[in-house]
C-alpha positions as CSV (number, residue, x, y, z in Angstrom):
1,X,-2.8,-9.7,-11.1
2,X,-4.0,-8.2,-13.8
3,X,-7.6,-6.5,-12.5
4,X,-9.9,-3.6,-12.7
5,X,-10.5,-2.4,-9.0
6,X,-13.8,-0.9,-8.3
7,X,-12.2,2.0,-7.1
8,X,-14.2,3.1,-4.0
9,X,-12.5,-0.1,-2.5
10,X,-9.1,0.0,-3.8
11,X,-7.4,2.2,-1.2
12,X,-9.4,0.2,1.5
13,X,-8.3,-3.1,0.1
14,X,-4.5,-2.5,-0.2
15,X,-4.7,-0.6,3.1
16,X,-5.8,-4.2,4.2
17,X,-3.3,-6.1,2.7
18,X,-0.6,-4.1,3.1
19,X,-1.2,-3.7,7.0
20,X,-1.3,-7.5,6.9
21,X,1.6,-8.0,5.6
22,X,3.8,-5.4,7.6
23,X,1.6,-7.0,10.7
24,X,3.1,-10.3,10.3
25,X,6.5,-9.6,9.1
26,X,6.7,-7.9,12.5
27,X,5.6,-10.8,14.1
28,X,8.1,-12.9,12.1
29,X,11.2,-10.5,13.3
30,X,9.8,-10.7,17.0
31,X,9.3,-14.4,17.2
32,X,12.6,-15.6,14.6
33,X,14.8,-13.2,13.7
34,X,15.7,-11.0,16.2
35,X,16.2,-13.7,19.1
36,X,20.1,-14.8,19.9
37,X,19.2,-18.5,19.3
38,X,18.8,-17.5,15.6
39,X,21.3,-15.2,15.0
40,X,24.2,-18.1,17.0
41,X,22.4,-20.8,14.7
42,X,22.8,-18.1,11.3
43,X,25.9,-17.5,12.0
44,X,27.1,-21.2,13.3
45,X,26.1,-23.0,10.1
46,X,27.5,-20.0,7.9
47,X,30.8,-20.8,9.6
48,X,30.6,-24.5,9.4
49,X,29.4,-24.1,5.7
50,X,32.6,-22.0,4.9
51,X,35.2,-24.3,6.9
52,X,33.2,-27.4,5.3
53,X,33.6,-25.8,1.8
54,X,37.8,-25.4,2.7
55,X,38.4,-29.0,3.9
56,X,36.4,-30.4,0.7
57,X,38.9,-28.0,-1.4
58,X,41.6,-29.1,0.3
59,X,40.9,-32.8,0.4
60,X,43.0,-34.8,-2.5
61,X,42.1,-38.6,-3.7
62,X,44.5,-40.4,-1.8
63,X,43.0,-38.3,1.3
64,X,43.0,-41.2,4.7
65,X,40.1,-42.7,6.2
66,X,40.5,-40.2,9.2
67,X,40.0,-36.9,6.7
68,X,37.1,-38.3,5.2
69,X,35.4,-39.5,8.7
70,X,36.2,-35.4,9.3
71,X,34.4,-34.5,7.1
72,X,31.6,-36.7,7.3
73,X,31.2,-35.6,10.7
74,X,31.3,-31.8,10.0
75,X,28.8,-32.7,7.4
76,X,26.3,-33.7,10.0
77,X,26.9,-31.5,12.6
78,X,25.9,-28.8,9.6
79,X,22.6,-31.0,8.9
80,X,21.9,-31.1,12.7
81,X,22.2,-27.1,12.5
82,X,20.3,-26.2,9.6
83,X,17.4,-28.6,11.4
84,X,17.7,-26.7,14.1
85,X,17.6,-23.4,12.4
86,X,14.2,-24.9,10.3
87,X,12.7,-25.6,13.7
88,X,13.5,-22.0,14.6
89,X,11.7,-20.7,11.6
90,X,9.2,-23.2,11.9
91,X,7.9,-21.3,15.1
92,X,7.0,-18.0,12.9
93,X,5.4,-20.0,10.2
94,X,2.7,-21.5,12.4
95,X,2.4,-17.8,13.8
96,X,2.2,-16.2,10.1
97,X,-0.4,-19.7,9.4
98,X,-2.6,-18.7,12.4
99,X,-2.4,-14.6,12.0
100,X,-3.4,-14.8,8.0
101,X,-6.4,-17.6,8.7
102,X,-7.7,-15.3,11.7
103,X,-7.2,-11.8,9.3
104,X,-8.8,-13.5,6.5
105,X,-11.7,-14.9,8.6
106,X,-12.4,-10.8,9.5
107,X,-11.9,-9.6,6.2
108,X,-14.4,-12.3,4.6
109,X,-17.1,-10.9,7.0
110,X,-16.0,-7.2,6.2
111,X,-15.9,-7.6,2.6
112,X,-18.6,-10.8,2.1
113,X,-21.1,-10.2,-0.8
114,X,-18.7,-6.8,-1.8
115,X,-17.2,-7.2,-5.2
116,X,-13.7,-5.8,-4.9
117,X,-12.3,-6.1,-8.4
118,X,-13.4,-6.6,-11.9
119,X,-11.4,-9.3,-13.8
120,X,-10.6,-8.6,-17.4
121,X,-10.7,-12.8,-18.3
122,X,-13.0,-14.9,-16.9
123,X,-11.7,-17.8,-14.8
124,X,-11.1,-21.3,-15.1
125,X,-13.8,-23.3,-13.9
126,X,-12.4,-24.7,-11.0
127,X,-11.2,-21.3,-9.8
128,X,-14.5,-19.4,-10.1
129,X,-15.5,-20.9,-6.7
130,X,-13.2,-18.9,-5.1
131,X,-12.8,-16.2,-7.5
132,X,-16.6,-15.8,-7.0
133,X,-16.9,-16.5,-3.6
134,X,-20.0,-15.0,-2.1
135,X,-21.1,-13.1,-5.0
136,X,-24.5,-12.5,-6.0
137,X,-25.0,-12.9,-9.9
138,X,-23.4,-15.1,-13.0
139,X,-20.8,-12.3,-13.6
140,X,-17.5,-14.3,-13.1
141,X,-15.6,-11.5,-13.8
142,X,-16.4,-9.7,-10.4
143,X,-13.7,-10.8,-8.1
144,X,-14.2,-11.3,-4.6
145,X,-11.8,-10.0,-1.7
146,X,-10.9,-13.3,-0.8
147,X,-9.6,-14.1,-4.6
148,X,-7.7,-11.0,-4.4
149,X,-6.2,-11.7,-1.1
150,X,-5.0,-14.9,-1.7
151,X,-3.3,-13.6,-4.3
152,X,-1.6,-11.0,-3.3
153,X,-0.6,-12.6,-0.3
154,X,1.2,-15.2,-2.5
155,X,2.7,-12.6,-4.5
156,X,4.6,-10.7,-1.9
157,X,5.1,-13.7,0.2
158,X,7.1,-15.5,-2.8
């Protein structure tokens, strides 16, 4: 993101955003990644992927009915793991939803009518609502905290 920072806030800001982030990547290795049921389901459909891979190498054209039914069902008992796994995950991305709407609810009142960053272009137009969010004035190359949090936030998350 390519911005001037009004530099009273810029240590405040990224103190923000960075304790956000580490906040809910905690959360994200307490609630996912640490438990058992993740790491059995990791390293299940790892193994099935592998033996999977194997058979499929080791499978020639004139391969029986029987082989390819083998397959077929090793196939699906990987799909029905990697669901699993998604539902696993799942679990930490309605946390992660729910931790960055509540944190950005408090930083909007903390940082509300506060320009934050000084954009060297000016927005499209459709953007400007958010970019100047709150902001007093027709400058729309003030940036608002929400604007800049939003996109860090999809920055590092990506």
């Amino acid at each position: 993101v390519l911005a001037y920072f009004v530099p009273l806030l810029l240590q405040e800001v990224f103190t923000y955003l960075v304790t956000c982030n580490v906040f809910v990547s905690g959360i994200t290795w307490v609630l996912v990644y640490r438990t058992d049921k993740y790491k059995r389901l990791k390293a299940e459909v790892e193994k099935q992927s592998k033996k999977l891979e194997k058979k499929k190498e080791t499978i020639t054209e004139s391969a029986g009915r029987q082989q390819k039914k083998k397959i077929e069902r090793q196939e699906e008992k990987l799909k029905n793991n990697n669901r699993d796994l998604s539902m696993v995950r799942m679990k930490s991305m309605f946390a992660i939803g729910f931790c960055f709407t509540a944190l950005m609810g408090m930083f909007n009142s903390i940082f509300d009518g506060r320009v934050v960053a000084k954009l060297p272009f000016i927005p499209l137009s459709y953007i400007q609502g958010l970019s100047h969010r709150n902001l007093l004035g027709e400058d729309y190359t003030d940036c608002s905290f929400i604007f800049l949090y939003i996109l860090c936030t999809m920055s590092i998350r990506q």
